[in-house]
C-alpha positions in Angstrom: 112.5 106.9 91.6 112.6 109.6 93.9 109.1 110.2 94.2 108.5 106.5 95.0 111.2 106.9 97.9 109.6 109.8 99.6 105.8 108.2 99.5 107.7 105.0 101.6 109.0 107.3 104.0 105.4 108.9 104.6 103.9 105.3 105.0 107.2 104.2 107.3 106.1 106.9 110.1 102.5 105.7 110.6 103.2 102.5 110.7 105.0 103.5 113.8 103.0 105.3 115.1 100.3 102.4 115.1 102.8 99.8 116.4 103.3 102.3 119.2 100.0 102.7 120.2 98.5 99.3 119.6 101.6 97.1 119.6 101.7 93.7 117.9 99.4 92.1 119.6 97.1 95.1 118.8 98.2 94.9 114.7 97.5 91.3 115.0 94.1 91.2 117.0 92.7 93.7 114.7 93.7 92.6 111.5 92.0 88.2 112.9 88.8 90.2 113.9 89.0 91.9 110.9 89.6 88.5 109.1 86.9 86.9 110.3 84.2 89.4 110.5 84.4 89.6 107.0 84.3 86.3 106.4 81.2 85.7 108.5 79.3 88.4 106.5 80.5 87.2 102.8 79.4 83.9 103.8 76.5 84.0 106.1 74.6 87.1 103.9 71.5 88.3 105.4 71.5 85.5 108.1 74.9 87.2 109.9 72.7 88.6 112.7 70.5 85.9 113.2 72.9 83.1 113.5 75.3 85.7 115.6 72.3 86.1 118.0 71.6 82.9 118.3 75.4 81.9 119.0 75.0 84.5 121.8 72.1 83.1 123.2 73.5 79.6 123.3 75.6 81.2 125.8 73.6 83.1 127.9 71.3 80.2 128.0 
């Protein structure tokens, strides 16, 4: 039990660390965009560039 107790308190101080730097809204941001980048390659395969240039040009256009 006690070695279970220290490996929590080495995970507890970079968690801090990284709500320091980033802050919620940082956490958050990066673990949506991490959410759905993922998602957009398991689904869209080999196509993921094609369709994310062509969603970029829509917009440029």
């Amino acid at each position: 039990m006690e070695k279970f107790s220290e490996t929590e308190e080495k995970k507890l101080p970079r968690w801090k660390d990284l709500l320091k730097k980033f802050g919620i809204g940082g956490i958050i941001f990066f673990t949506v965009k991490g959410i759905i980048t993922s998602t957009l390659i398991y689904f869209l395969g080999k196509n993921f560039w094609a369709v994310i240039k062509d969603y970029v040009a829509q917009w440029v256009d």
